[in-house]
Structures are given as structure tokens and as C-alpha cells.
N, C-alpha and C positions, 0 to 999 in steps of 0.2 A: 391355506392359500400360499403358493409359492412365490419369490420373489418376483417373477416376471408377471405372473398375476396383480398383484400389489402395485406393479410399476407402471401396469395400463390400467389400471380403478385408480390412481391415482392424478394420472395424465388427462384420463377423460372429465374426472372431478375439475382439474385445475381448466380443461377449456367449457366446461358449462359454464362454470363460475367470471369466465372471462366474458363471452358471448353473454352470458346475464348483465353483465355490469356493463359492455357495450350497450347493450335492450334500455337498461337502466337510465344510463348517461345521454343517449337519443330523448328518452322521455322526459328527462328534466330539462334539456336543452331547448323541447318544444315547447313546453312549459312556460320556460323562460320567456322565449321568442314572444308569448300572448303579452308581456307586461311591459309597459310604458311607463318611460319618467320626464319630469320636467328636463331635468340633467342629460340626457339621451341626445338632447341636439338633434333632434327629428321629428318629422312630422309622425305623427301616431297614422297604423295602419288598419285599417278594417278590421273590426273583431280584437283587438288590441285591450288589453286592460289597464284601468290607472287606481290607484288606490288612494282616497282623499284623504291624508295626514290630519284633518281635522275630524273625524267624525267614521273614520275606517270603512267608510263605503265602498264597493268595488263598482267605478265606472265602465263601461264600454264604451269603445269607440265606434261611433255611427256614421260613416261617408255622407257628404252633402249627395243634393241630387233630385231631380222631379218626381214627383209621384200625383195620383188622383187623388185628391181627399174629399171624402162624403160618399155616399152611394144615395142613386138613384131608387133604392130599393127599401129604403131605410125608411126611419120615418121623416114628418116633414122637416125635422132644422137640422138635416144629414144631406137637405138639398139644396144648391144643385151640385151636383158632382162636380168638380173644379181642379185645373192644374195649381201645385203651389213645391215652390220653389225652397230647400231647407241647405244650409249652409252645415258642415261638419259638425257634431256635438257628441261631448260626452249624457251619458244616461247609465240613472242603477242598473247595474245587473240585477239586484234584487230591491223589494220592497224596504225603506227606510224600517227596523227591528223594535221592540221593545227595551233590548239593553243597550243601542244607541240613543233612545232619544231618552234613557234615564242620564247616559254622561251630559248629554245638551241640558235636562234638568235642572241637577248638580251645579252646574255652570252658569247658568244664566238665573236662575229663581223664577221661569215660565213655572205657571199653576201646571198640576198632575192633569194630562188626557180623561175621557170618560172612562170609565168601567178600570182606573188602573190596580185598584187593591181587586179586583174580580179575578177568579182563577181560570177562567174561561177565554181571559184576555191575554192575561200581563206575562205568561212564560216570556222568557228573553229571545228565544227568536223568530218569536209572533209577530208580525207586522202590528205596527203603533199606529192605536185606532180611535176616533173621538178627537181627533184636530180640529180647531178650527182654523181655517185657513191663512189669516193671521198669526196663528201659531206653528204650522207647517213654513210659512215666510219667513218667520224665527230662526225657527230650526237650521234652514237652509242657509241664513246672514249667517249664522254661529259657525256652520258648517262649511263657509266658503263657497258655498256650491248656491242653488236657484231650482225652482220646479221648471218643467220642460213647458213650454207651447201645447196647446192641444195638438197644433199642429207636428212639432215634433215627436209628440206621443203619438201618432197616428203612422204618424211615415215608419219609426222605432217600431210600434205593431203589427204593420203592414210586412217588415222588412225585406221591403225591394219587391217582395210581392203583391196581389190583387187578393187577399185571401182573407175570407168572410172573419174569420178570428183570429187574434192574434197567438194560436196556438205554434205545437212543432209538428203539425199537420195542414194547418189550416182550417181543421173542424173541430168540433166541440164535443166532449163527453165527459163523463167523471174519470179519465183514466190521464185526461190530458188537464184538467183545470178543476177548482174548486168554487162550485154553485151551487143553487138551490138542491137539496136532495144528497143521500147517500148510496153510490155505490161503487163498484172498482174499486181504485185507488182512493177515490174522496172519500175519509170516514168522518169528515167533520160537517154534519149537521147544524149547530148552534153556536157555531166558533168559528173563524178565521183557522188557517191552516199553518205551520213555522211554514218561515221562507224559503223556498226550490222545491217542496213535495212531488212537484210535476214535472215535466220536460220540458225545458226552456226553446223560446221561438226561435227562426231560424238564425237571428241577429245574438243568440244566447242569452237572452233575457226574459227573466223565470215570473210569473204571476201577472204578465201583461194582461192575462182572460182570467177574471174571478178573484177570489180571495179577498182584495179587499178593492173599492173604489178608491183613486188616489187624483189629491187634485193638482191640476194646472195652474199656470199662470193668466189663463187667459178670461177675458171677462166671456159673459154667455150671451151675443152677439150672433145674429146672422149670416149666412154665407155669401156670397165666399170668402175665406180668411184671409185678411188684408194685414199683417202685423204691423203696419202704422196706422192705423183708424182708429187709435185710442182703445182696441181689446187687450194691448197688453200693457197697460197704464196702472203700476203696482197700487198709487194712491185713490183709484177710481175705487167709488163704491157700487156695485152690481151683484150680481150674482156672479157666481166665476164655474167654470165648467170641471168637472171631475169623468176621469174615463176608467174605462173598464172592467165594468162587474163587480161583483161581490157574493157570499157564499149566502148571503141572505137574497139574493135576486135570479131570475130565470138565466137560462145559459144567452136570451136573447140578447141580454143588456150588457154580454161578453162582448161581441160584435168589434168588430176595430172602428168601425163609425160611429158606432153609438155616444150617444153625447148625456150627458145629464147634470142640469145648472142647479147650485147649491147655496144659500145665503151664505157669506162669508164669515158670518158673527155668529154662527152654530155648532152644532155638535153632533155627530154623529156616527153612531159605534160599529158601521161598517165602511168609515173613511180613512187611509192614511197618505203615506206620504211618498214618491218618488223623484230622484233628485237630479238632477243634472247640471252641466256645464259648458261653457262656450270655452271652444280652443284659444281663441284670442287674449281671453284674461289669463292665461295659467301664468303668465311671467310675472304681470304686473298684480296679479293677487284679489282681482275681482272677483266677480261671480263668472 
């Protein structure tokens, strides 16, 4: 190769190499743009991430806003369909883990979940299963953070849409969620799935349909949801409502209205935990 040869393989090397590292520096800059800090001095915006220092959760941010909750379609305590009103919040991106709630553990001396020495359960980024809801309220004090509203799980599921599931479709199959049965994507018949296997909903958050049920703050009370009627009264004792799905239950019980009320003093090895937060405390260090 002659020197003028060399001088343009060489020239065209130096501008790929520049054009990539432009490519590059765009995609970490948008990267960037998704993450939110207290320090930021701004309002967090749609789709925006925050990452809780206490317990390494990655939040989303969810815009306040109307939406329908319940379906007419549903069964009977999904009615009657009803306007309700949700103020900003953060919510997991993913399902509370196995090696998260081993540091909450560690920490505090709460008793080991069901099934934790089981190998079917306990990898570490298996969603943490066998809470009792008492101890997911634990979790969450430790963690800073609080479980969401049914209400706000629903709107979070819904996100901005009317869509039967809280998939990245709006419908349901083993290729989008993990439920009863194996096939597609779902290969986990007798176990919970790690967290994100699927496509996350339109709001970016992964395992709102299946995998595992996660419970709410909210007591199991009839419609329509009134958040001062005493359903969200942490020291009531009731049943408290848990939403959607589990890889142990039909794709039906995926549904974004689907409800299902659970003793608060149990156990059970297809329950965990999703976390959330109000804007309003982030300075002052509440929930």
C-alpha cells in the first residue's frame, strides 16, 4: 500500500472513529436525560428515573392525572367502573429482588420470606416471594419508600391507556408475561421469573402482568376507590388487596382490574413486593 493509500485508510478510520464517538456520546447523554435527583432542582418528568439510596430500587416517574378504574367487564368487586383522580408518583421499575430484600434482612433481623433456602425461589434477581404484608411494610419503612394505592397500581398499569393488560401490547401471551403454562418466551413453569424477562409496559415497567402478585397499601374495600374512607389506614386490620398475576395463576388474573384480597398475617409463595413513592416527601425524607 502506497503512501497516499495509507493516508486515506487512515483519514477514513479517524472519521468513523469520530462519528462513533459522536453516536456514542448522544446515547449516554440520553441516558442521562432519563435520571432524576433530589439535587436537580426540578420537577422530575415523565418517564424520568430515580434511584433509592436506601435499598437500590430504580423508580419511575408516573404524571398525575384521570383515568377509569375497574371494568365493567370484570368481575363483580372491578365494579363500577369509576373516574379517580392520581396525583405524580414514583413506582418500581421492577419487582422488589431477592438480593434486595436480603440487605433489608441483614439490617433490620425481619424473619427469612417463605421458600428462602428453596432453589426454585432464592436466586438474587428473583422477585422476593412469601411476604407477609406486614413485612413488605417493613421493607418499604427501611427502604424509605411505601407500597403504591391499588389505585395507583392500576393507573401505573393502565399507563395513560384503557388496555385489558398491563402488558407492552395491551394483550397477553407467554411472549409478553409470565403465567400459568409454558411457552415462547416463558420457560418458567414452577417458579417466578428474574426480573425484566419480558417487555416492559408502555410507562416502562417490567412484570406489572404475572410473575409474581405484589401487594398494595390498600385495604380490600368496595368500589369506588375513595382514598380517605379508611382503605388506606396502614393500622387497620382487613384484608388488603394484591394486583397482578402470577406465574402460578391464569393469564385472566393478569388483567389491570383484577383485584385479589389477601389476609395480611400470611404467606404466600407467589406474593411479592412493589415499591413506590410520593413526590412530596423526597426532601423531607418520608415515604
Amino acid at each position: 500500500m502506497n503512501k497516499r493509500n495509507v493516508f486515506w485508510a487512515l483519514a477514513v478510520m479517524f472519521i468513523l472513529a469520530t462519528i462513533s464517538g459522536i453516536f456514542a456520546c448522544k446515547k449516554d447523554n440520553a441516558a442521562a436525560g432519563r435520571r432524576w435527583s433530589p439535587q436537580s432542582g426540578r420537577a422530575p418528568q415523565a418517564g424520568e428515573e430515580y434511584v433509592n439510596p436506601y435499598d437500590e430500587s430504580v423508580l419511575v416517574w408516573i404524571p398525575g392525572g384521570e383515568y377509569q378504574m375497574g371494568s365493567e367487564d370484570g368481575d363483580a368487586d372491578e365494579k363500577p367502573r369509576h373516574k379517580v383522580t392520581i396525583e405524580g408518583f414514583w413506582i418500581g421499575k421492577y419487582e422488589v429482588t431477592n438480593k434486595q430484600y436480603q440487605k433489608f434482612l441483614r439490617a433490620t433481623g425481619f424473619p427469612e420470606p417463605q421458600y428462602w433456602d428453596d432453589p426454585d425461589y432464592n436466586a438474587p434477581e428473583k422477585p422476593v416471594t412469601g411476604v407477609k404484608w406486614y413485612e413488605a411494610q417493613g421493607y418499604c419503612e427501611w427502604a424509605n419508600l411505601r407500597m403504591p394505592t391499588e389505585a395507583e397500581w392500576e393507573y401505573a398499569a393502565r399507563a395513560g391507556r384503557n388496555n385489558e393488560y398491563p402488558t407492552s401490547s395491551g394483550s397477553i401471551s407467554h411472549d409478553l408475561a409470565n403465567f400459568w403454562g409454558v411457552e415462547g418466551k416463558d420457560t418458567w413453569l414452577n417458579t417466578p421469573a428474574p426480573v425484566g424477562q419480558f417487555p416492559p409496559n408502555p410507562f416502562g415497567l417490567y412484570d406489572m402482568a404475572g410473575n409474581v402478585f405484589e401487594w398494595t397499601s390498600s385495604l380490600y374495600y368496595r368500589y369506588p376507590y375513595i382514598g380517605t374512607d379508611g382503605r388506606e389506614d396502614p393500622e387497620a386490620r382487613y384484608q388488603r388487596v394484591m394486583r397482578g398475576g402470577s406465574w402460578q395463576f391464569s393469564s385472566g388474573e393478569c388483567r389491570s382490574s383484577f383485584r385479589r384480597n389477601f389476609a395480611m398475617h400470611l404467606r404466600y409463595d407467589y406474593v411479592g413486593i412493589r415499591v413506590a413513592k410520593s413526590m412530596q416527601t423526597q426532601k423531607t425524607g418520608g415515604q
